[in-house]
C-alpha positions as CSV (number, residue, x, y, z in Angstrom):
1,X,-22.5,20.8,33.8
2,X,-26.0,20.0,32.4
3,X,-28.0,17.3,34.0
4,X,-31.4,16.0,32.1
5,X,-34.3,15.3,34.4
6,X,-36.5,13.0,33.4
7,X,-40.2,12.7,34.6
8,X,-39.4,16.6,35.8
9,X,-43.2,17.6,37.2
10,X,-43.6,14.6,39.3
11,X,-43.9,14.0,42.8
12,X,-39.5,13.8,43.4
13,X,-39.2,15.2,40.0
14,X,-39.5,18.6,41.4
15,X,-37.5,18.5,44.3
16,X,-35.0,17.0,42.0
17,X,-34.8,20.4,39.4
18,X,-35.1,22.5,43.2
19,X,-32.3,20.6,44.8
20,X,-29.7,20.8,41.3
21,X,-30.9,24.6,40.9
22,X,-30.0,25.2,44.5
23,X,-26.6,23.5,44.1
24,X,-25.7,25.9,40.7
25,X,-26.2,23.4,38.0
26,X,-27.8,24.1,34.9
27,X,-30.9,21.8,34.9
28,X,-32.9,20.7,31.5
29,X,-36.4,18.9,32.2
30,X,-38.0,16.4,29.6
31,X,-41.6,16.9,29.7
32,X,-44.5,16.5,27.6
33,X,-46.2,19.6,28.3
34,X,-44.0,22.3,28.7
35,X,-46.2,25.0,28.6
36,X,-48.3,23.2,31.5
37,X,-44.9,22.2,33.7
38,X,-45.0,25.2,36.0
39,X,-41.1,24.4,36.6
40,X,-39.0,27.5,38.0
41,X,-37.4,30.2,36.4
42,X,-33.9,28.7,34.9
43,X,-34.8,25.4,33.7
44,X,-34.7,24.7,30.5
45,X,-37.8,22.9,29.0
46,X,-37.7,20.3,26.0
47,X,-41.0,18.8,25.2
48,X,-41.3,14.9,24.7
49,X,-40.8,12.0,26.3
50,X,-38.3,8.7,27.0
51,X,-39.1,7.5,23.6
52,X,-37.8,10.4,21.6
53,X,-35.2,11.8,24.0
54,X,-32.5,12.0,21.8
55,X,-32.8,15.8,20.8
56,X,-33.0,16.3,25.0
57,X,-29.6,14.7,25.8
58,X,-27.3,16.8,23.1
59,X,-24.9,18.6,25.5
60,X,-26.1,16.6,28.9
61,X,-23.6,15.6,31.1
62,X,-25.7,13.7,33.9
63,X,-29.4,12.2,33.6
64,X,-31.9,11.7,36.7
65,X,-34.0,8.7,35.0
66,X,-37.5,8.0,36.2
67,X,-38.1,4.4,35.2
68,X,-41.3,3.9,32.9
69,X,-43.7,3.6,35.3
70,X,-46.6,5.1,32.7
71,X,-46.1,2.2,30.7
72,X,-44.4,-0.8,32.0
73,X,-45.1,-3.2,29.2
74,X,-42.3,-1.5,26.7
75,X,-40.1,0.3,29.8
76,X,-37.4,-2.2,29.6
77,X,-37.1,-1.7,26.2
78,X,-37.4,2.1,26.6
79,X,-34.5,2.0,29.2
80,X,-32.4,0.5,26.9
81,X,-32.8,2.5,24.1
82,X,-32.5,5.5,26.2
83,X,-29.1,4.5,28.2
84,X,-27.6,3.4,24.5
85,X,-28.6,7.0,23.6
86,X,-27.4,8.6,26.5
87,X,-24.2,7.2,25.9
88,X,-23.7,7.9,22.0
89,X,-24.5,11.3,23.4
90,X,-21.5,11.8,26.0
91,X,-23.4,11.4,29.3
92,X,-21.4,9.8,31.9
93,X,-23.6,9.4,35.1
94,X,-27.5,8.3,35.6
95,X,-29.4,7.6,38.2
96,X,-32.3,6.0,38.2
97,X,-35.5,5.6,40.3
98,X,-37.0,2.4,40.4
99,X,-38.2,0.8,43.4
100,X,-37.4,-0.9,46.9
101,X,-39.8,-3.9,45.0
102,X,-36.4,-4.7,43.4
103,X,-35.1,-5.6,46.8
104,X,-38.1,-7.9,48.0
105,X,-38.6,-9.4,44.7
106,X,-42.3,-10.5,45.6
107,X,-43.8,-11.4,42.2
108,X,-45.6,-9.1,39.5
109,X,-44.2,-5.7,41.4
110,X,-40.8,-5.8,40.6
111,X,-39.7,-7.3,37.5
112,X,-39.7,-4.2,35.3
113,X,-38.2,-2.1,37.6
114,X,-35.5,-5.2,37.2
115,X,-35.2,-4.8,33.8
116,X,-34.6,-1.3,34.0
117,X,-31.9,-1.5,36.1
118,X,-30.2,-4.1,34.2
119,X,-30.6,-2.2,30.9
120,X,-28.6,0.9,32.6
121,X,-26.5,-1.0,33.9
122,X,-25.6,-2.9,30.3
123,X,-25.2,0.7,29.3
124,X,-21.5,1.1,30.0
125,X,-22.5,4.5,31.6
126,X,-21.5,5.3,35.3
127,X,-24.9,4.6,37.5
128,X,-27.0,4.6,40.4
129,X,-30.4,3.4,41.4
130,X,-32.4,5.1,44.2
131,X,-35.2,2.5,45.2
132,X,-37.8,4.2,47.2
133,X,-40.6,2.4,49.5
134,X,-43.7,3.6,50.0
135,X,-44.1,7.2,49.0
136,X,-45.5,9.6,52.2
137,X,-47.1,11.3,49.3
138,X,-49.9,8.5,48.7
139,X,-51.8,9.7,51.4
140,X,-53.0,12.5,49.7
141,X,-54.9,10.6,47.5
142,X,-55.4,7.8,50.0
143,X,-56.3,9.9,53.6
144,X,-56.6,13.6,52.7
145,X,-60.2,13.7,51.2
146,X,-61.4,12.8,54.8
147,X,-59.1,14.0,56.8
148,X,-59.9,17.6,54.8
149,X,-63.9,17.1,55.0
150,X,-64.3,14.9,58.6
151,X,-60.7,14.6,60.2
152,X,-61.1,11.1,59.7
153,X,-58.6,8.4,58.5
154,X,-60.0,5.1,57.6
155,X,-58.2,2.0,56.7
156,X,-58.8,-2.0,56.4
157,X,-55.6,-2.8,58.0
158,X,-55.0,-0.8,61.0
159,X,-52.4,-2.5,62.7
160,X,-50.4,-3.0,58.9
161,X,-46.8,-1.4,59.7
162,X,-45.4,1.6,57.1
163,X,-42.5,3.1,56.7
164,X,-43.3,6.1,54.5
165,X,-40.7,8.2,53.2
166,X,-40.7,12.0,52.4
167,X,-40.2,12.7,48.2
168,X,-37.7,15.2,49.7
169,X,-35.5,12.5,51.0
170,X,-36.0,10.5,47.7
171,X,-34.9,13.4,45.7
172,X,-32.2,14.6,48.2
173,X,-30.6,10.9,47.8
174,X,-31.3,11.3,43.9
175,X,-28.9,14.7,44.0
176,X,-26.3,13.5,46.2
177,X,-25.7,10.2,43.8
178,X,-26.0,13.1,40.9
179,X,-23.3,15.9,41.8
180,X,-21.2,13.8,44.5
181,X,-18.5,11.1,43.5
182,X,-18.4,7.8,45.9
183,X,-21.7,6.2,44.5
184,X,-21.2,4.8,41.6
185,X,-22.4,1.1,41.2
186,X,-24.7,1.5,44.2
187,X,-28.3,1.1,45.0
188,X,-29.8,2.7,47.3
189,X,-32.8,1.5,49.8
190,X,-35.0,4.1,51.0
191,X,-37.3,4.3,53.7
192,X,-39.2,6.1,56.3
193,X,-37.2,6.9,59.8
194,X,-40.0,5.0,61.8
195,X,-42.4,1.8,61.6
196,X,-45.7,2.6,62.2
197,X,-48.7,1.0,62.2
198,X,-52.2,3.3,60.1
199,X,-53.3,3.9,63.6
200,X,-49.8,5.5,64.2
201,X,-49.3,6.9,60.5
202,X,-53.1,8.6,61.4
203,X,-51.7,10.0,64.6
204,X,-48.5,11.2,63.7
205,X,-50.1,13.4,60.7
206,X,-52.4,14.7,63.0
207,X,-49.1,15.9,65.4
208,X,-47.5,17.8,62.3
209,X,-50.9,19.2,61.3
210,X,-51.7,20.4,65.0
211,X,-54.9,18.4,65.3
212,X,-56.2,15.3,66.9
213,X,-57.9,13.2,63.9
214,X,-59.9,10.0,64.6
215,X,-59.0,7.1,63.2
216,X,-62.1,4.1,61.9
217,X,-61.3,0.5,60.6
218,X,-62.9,-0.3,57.1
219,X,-63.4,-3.8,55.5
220,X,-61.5,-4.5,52.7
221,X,-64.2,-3.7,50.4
222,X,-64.9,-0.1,52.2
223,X,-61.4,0.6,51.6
224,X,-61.8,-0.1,47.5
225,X,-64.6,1.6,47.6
226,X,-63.4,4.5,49.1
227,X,-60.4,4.6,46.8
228,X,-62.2,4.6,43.9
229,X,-64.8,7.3,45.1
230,X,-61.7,9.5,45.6
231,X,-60.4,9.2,42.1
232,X,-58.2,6.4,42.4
233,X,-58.6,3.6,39.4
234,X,-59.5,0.4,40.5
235,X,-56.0,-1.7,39.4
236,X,-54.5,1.3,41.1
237,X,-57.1,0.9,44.1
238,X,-56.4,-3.0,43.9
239,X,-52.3,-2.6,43.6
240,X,-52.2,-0.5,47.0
241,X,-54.1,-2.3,49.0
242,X,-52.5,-5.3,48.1
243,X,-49.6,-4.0,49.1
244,X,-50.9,-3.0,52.7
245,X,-52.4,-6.5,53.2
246,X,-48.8,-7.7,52.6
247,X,-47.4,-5.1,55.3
248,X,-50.0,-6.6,57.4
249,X,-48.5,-10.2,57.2
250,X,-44.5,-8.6,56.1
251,X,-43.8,-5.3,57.6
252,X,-41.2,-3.7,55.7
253,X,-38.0,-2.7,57.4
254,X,-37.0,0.5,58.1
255,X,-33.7,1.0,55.8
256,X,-30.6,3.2,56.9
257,X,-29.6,4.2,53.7
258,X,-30.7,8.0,53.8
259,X,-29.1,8.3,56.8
260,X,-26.2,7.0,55.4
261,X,-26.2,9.3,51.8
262,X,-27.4,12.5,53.4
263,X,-25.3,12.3,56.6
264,X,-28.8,12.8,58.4
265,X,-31.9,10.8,59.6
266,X,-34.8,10.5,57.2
267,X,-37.8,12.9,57.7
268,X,-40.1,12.0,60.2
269,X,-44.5,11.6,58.7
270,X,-45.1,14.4,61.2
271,X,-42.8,16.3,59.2
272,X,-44.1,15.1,56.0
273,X,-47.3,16.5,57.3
274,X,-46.1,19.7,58.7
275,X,-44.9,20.3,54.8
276,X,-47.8,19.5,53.3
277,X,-50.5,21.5,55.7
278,X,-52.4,23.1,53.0
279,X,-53.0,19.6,51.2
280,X,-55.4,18.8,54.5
281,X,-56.7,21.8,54.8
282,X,-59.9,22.4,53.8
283,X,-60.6,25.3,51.2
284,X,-62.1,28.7,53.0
């Protein structure tokens, strides 16, 4: 069996080709730059993107589909030409990362991720969508500048509950719906194993990274300022810290459905930490 990965070098990407690899399956990855993917030994490398995928499903059997979140204004359109593909090509399962926005259908976050959905779903083809919360992984760009350089972690809404969720989990779910039977038509809600507030979030890295960091309250302006000083571009900046001022007023649940796919509670952020100890470190 050969199963197409879409969006391959990303953050569940990865642990996606890991995972199949581990399993036995052959595993081809669609990816721009192939010669810059850094993907293991065994994988098969097409270069291009959702657009022009056609070439890269000949011979697929199963597809992990990242929903266009590079370019959201034609990724309904994108996911349908795709899935019509797909199917004109013989592949019979996909799932699809989108988002748990889909679920709390707040205004202007999830309506593409919709769209995507529903386009695979028009497909005819055999599906499921894996709808993560908020990634563990955004604290790298968010927290680990200072926690590297002053073992601070700042924040404008301290008290705002989280449920982050280790991209291991994500993927793991991803695999399970790919090689398993029994979750076909399903979505799946994903989420964190705790609630915690950015005062707990700050403490519980600092237990998987074996150090005590401080924790200072920012405005709300500090915060945007500090995103942007660390890289991140101001829609992005705006976008995430809108989402934690709704936290702060709507914390998000924390969803059973890993527990439920994987036969196992979901990683703990301490964990998440513990995995990703050389990210806070600072460079000798």
């Amino acid at each position: 069996m050969t199963i197409l990965v879409t969006g391959a070098t990303g953050t569940v990407g990865r642990i996606v080709v890991d995972r199949l690899l581990r399993a036995g399956q052959r595993v081809r990855a669609l990816t721009r730059n192939p010669a810059g993917a850094a993907l293991p030994d065994g994988v098969e490398l097409v270069a291009g993107d959702l657009a022009g995928a056609a070439a890269a499903l000949d011979g697929v059997d199963r597809v992990y589909y990242l929903a266009g979140m590079l370019a959201p204004e034609t990724a309904a359109e994108q996911a349908r030409a795709f899935a019509r593909r797909a199917a004109e090509a013989g592949v019979t399962r996909v799932v699809t990362m989108t988002g748990v926005a889909v679920t709390v259908r707040r205004p202007g976050s999830y309506e593409m991720l919709l769209e995507v959905e529903e386009a695979v779903e028009a497909s005819g083809l055999e599906w499921t969508h894996v709808r993560p919360g908020e990634f563990a992984a955004n604290k790298l760009d968010l927290w680990a500048p200072s926690i590297r350089a002053e073992g601070v972690v700042r924040s404008a809404f301290p008290d705002a509950l989280g449920v982050p969720i280790h991209e291991a989990d994500i993927a793991e779910v991803a695999v399970a719906a790919l090689l398993e039977d029994g979750h076909a038509g399903r979505a799946y809600s994903l989420s964190g194993p705790q609630a915690l507030s950015h005062r707990e979030q700050a403490a519980a890295i600092g237990d998987g990274l074996g150090r005590t960091l401080r924790f200072e309250p920012l405005t709300y302006g500090q915060a945007r300022a500090a995103c942007i000083t660390a890289g991140i571009p101001a829609e992005i900046a705006e976008y995430l810290l809108g989402y934690q001022a709704e936290y702060a007023e709507e914390p998000p649940a924390v969803l059973p459905d890993v527990e439920r796919v994987l036969g196992r509670p979901a990683r703990t952020l301490a964990e998440w930490a513990a995995d990703h100890r050389a990210d806070f470190t600072p460079a000798a």
